[in-house]
C-alpha positions as CSV (number, residue, x, y, z in Angstrom):
1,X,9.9,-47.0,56.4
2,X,7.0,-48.5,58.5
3,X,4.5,-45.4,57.6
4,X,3.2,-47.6,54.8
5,X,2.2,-50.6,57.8
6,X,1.2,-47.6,60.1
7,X,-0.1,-44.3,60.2
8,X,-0.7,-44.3,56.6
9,X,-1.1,-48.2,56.7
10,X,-5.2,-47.6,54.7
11,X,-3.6,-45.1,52.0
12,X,-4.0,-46.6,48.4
13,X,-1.0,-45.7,46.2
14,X,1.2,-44.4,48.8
15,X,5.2,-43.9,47.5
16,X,7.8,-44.7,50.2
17,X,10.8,-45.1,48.1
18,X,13.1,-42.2,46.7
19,X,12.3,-40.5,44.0
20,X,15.3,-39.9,42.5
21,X,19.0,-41.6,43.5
22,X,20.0,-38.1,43.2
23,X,19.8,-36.7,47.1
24,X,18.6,-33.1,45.8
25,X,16.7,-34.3,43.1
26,X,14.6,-36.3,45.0
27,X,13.7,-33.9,47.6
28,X,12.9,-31.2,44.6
29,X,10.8,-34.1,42.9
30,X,8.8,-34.2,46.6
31,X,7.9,-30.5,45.9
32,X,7.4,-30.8,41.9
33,X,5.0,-33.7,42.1
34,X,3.0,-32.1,45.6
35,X,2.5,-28.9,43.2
36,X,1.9,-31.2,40.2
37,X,-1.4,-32.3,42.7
38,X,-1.8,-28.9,44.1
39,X,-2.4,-27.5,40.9
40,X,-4.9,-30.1,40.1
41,X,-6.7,-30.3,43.4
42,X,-10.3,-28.6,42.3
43,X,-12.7,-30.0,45.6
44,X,-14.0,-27.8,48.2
45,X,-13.2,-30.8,50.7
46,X,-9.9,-29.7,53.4
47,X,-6.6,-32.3,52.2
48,X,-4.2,-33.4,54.0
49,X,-0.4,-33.4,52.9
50,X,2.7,-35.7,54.2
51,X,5.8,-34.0,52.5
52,X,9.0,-35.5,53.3
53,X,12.6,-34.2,53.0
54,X,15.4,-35.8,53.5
55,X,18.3,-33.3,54.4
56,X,20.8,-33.9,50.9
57,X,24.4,-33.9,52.8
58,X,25.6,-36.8,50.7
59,X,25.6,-34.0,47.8
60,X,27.2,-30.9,49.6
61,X,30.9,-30.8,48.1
62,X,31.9,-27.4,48.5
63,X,31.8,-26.1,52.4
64,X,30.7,-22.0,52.8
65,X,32.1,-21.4,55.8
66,X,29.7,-17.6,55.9
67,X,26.5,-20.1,56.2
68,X,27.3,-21.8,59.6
69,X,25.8,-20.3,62.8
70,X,28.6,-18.6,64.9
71,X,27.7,-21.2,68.1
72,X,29.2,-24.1,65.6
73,X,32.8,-22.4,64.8
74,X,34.2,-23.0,67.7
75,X,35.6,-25.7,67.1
76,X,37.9,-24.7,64.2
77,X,39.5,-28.0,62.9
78,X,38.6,-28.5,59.2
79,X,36.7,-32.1,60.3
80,X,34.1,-29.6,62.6
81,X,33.8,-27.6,59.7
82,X,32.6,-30.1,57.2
83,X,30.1,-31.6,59.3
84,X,28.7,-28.6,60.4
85,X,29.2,-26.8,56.9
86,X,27.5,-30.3,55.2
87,X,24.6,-30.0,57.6
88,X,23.7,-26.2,58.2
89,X,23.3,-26.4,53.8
90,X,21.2,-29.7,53.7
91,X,18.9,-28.1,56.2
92,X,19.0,-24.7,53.9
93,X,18.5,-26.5,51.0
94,X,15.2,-28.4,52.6
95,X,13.9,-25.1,53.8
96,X,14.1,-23.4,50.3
97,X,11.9,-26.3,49.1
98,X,9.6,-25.8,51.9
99,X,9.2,-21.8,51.1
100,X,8.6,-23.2,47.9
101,X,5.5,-25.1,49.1
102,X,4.9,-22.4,51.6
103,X,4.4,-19.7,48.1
104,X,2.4,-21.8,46.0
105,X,-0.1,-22.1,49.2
106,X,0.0,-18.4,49.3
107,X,-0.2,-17.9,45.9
108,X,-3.8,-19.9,45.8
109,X,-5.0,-18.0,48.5
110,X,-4.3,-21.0,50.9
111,X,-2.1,-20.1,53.5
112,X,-4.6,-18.4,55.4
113,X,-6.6,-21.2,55.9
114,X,-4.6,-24.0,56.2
115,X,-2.5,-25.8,59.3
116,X,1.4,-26.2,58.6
117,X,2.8,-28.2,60.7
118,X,7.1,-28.3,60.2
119,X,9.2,-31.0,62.1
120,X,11.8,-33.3,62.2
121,X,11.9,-37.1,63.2
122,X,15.0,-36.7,64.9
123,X,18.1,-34.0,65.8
124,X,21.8,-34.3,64.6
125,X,24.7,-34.6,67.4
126,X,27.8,-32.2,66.5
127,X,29.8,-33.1,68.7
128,X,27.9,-31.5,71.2
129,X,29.2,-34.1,74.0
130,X,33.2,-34.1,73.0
131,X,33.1,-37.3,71.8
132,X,33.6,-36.6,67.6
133,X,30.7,-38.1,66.9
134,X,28.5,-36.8,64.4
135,X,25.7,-37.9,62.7
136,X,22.1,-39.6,64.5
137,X,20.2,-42.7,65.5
138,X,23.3,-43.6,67.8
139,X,21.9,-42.5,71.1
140,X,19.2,-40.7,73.3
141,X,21.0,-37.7,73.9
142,X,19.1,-34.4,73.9
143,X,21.3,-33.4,70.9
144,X,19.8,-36.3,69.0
145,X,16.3,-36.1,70.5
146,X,15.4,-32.3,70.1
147,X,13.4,-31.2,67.2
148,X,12.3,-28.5,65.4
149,X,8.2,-27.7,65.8
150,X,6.8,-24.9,63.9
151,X,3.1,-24.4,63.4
152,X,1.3,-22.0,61.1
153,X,-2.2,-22.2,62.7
154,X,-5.1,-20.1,61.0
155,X,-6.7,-17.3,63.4
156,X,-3.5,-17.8,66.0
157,X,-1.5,-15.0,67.1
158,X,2.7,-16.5,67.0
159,X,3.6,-17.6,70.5
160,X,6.3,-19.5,71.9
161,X,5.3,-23.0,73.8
162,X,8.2,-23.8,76.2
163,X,6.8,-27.5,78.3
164,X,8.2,-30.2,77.0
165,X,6.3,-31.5,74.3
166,X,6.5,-34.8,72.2
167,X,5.3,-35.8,68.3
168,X,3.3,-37.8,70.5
169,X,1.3,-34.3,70.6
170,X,0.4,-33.5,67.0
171,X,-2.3,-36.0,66.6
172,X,-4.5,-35.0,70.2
173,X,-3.8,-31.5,68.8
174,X,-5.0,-31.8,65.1
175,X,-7.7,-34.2,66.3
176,X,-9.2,-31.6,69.2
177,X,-8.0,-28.2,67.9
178,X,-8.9,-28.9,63.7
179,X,-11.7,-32.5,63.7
180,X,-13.6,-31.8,66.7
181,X,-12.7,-34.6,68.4
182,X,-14.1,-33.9,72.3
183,X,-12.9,-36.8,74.2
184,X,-9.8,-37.3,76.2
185,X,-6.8,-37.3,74.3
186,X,-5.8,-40.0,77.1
187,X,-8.9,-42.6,75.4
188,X,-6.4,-42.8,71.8
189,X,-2.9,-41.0,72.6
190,X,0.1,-40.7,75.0
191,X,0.3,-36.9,74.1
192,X,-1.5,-33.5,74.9
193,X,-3.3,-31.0,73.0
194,X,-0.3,-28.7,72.3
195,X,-2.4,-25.5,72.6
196,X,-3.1,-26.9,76.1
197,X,0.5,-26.2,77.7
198,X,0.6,-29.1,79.5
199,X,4.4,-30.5,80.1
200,X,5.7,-34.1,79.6
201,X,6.8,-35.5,83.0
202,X,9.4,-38.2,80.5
203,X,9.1,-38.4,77.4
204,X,9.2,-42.5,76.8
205,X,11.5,-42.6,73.1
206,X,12.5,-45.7,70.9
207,X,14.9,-46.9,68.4
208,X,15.1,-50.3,66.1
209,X,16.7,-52.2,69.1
210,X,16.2,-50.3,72.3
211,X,14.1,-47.6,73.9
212,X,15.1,-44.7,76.8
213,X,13.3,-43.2,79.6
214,X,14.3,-39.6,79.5
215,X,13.4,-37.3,82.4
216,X,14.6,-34.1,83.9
217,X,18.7,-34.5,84.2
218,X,18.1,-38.3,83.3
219,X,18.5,-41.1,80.7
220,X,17.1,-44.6,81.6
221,X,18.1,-47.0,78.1
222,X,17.0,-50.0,78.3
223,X,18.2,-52.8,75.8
224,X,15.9,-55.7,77.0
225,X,18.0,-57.5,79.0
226,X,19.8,-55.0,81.0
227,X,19.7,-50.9,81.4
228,X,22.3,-48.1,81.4
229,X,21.8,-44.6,83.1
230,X,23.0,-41.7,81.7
231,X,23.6,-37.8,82.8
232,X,21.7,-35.1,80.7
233,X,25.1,-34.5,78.9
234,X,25.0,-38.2,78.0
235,X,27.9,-39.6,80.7
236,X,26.7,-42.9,82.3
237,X,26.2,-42.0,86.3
238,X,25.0,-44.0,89.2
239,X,21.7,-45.8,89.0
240,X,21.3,-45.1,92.7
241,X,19.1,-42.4,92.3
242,X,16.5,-44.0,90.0
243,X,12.8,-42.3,90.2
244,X,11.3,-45.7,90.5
245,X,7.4,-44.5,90.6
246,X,8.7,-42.1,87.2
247,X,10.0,-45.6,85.7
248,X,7.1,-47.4,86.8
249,X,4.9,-44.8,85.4
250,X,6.3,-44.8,82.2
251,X,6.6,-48.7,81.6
252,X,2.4,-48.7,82.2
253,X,1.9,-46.2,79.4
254,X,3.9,-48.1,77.7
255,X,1.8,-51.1,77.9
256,X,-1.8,-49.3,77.8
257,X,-2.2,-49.4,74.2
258,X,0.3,-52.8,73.1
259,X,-2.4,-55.4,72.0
């Protein structure tokens, strides 16, 4: 992980490895030991929490086919099945932990009063594209891209947010919306003030070795020394009809914060 040289990069005592070698066991150890300081937590000063799951497929053996979503059985050949049956009860599994955390907040008369904010790093491809492929961190597709966002937001009435939005967002929204923060979110971010509704034109995204420009319909991947465009169902297409003021756009936010 690069949290520790990061965001959290002034955090004394932070833990980055596994708890446990056990894939289950360490993501119940992440909600044992966050009650364990819960429980002890006695100041009147607002905390903040980082919780993170990793979704246990390594350690799903038996497959229940009643738990997958109906959009995933139509493929019907017993490979399909496993992956989807191995993913749909990892992600279960991580969200009875997180009702877990979710009831000891409530149970301390917390939940009222504090921001939850539920996401994911990245999606999981399905073979969404034909292709067999299964798994992540192969591709910029929009099945690998799209994440879950939930908020629980004190003293807000539930609404859907349909622009485009980015984890690029969360810290100009916890910054205005929870620290006061007045200023621009444009003088320390790339991202908008959820609450705000304002849309992402692209969304600029980034792996280990590569990064993509993805826009309405199109994917521009760059790998440093040459560039591939690709369809919004991931096919390569023509690079004829590149928005060059969109790319041009995107490589200068790109650079307004690199020191």
């Amino acid at each position: 992980t690069v949290l520790d040289r990061t965001a959290f990069a002034r955090v004394k005592d932070l833990n980055v490895k596994r708890l446990s070698s056990l894939d289950k066991e360490s993501n119940r150890l992440v909600t044992k030991k966050w009650l364990e300081w819960l429980s002890k937590y006695k100041s009147e000063r607002p905390f903040f929490s980082y919780l993170h799951y990793d979704p246990p497929m390594n350690a799903i053996d038996a497959i229940d086919i009643n738990l997958i979503p109906k959009q995933f059985l139509t493929k019907q050949t017993d490979e399909h099945l496993k992956e989807v049956g191995r993913y749909t009860q990892s992600i279960l599994f991580v969200d009875s932990e997180i009702d877990n955390v979710l009831e000891s907040l409530n149970s301390n008369g917390l939940l009222k009063e504090t921001v939850i904010i539920i996401t994911s790093d990245h999606g999981y491809e399905l073979n969404d594209y034909e292709t067999g492929y299964y798994g992540h961190a192969s591709n910029y597709s929009r099945a690998q891209l799209k994440t879950p966002l939930f908020m629980l937001w004190p003293n807000r009435e539930p609404k859907e947010f349909t622009q485009r939005t980015s984890h690029n967002d969360i810290v100009p929204t916890l910054l205005t919306e929870v620290l006061g923060c007045s200023n621009p979110a444009s003088d320390y971010s790339s991202g908008f003030n959820l609450f705000s509704g304002e849309s992402w034109e692209y969304l600029v995204t980034g792996s280990y070795d590569s990064y993509a420009i993805v826009s309405d319909g199109q994917v521009v991947v760059s790998y440093g020394g040459y560039y591939e465009v690709m369809n919004q169902d991931y096919q390569p297409t023509s690079s004829g009809d590149l928005d060059k003021s969109l790319l041009e756009s995107a490589m200068k936010e790109m650079k307004r914060f690199y020191k």
